[in-house]
C-alpha positions as CSV (number, residue, x, y, z in Angstrom):
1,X,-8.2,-15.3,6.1
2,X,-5.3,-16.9,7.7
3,X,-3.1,-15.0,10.0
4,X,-3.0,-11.2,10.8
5,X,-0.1,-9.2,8.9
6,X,1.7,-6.7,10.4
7,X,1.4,-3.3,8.7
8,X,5.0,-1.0,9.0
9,X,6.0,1.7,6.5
10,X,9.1,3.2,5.4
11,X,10.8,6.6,6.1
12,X,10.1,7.1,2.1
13,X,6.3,6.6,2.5
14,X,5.5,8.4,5.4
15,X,7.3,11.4,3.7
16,X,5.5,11.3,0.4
17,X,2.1,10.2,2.5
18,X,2.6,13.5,4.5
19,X,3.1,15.6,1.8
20,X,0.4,14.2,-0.5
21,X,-2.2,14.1,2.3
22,X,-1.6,17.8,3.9
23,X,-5.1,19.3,4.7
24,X,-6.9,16.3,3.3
25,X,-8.9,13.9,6.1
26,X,-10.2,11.7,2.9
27,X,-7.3,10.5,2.5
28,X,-6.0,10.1,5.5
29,X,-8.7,7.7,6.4
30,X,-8.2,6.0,3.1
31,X,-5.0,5.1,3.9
32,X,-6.5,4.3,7.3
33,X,-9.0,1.5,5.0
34,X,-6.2,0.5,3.1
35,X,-4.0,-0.3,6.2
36,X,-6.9,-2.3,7.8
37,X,-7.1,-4.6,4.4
38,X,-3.2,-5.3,3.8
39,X,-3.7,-6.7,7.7
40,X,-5.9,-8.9,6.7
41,X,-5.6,-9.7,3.1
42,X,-2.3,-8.6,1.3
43,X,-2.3,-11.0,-1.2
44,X,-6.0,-10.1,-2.3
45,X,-6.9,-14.2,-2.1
46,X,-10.8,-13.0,-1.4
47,X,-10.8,-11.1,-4.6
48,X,-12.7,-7.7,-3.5
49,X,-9.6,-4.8,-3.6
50,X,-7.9,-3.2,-6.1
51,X,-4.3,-5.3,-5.3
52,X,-2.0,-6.4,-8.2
53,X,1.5,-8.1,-8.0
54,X,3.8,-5.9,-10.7
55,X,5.6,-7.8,-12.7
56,X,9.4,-7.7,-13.2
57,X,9.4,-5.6,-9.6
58,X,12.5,-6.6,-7.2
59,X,11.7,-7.3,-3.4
60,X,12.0,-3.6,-2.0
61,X,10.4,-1.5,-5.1
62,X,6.8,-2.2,-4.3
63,X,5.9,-5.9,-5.7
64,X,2.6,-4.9,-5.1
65,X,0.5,-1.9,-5.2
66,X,-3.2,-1.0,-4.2
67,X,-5.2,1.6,-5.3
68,X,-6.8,4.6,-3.4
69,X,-8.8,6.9,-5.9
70,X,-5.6,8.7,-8.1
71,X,-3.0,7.1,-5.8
72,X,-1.1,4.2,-5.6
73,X,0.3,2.7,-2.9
74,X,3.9,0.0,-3.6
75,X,4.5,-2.1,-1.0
76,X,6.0,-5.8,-0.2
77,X,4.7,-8.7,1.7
78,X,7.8,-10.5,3.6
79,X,6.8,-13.2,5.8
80,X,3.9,-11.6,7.7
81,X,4.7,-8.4,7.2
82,X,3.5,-5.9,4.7
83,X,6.0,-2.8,4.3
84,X,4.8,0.3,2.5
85,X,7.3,2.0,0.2
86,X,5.4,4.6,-1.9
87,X,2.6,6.5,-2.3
88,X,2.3,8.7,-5.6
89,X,-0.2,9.6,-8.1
90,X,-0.7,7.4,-10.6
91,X,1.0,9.1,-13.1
92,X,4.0,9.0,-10.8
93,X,4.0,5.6,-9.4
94,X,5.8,3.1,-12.2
């Protein structure tokens, strides 16, 4: 892996996140998991996490999204940053 990223998240996804995650610690360590691997490999160049660039996606929608159990996570990699935009269910992420 080259380079550390820098993980920072929206006003947007800390709102949904809070009210998705209320009363449940799985998650919240998820998310905690998923933080650690965006800082180290946003672009999924090793191959091992469930991270796929969305097509037809404008910088600030979520090119990207990674998977935690039902939810999906959209954020963007600019520079080396990686800002979070969204967490939903699955049904409710596209």
């Amino acid at each position: 892996m080259n380079g550390a990223f820098r993980v920072v998240s929206t006003a947007a996804f800390e709102r949904e996140f809070r009210k998705i995650s209320r009363g449940d610690a799985r998650l919240v360590q998820g998310l905690e998991e998923l933080i650690a691997v965006l800082a180290t490999d946003p672009h999924n160049r090793s191959g091992e996490y469930q991270i796929k660039k969305l097509a037809g996606q404008k910088a600030g929608e979520g090119q990207w999204r990674i998977r935690l159990r039902e939810y999906r996570l959209r954020h963007d990699i600019v520079g080396n940053e990686v800002v979070l935009h969204s967490f939903r269910h699955r049904k409710e992420a596209y």
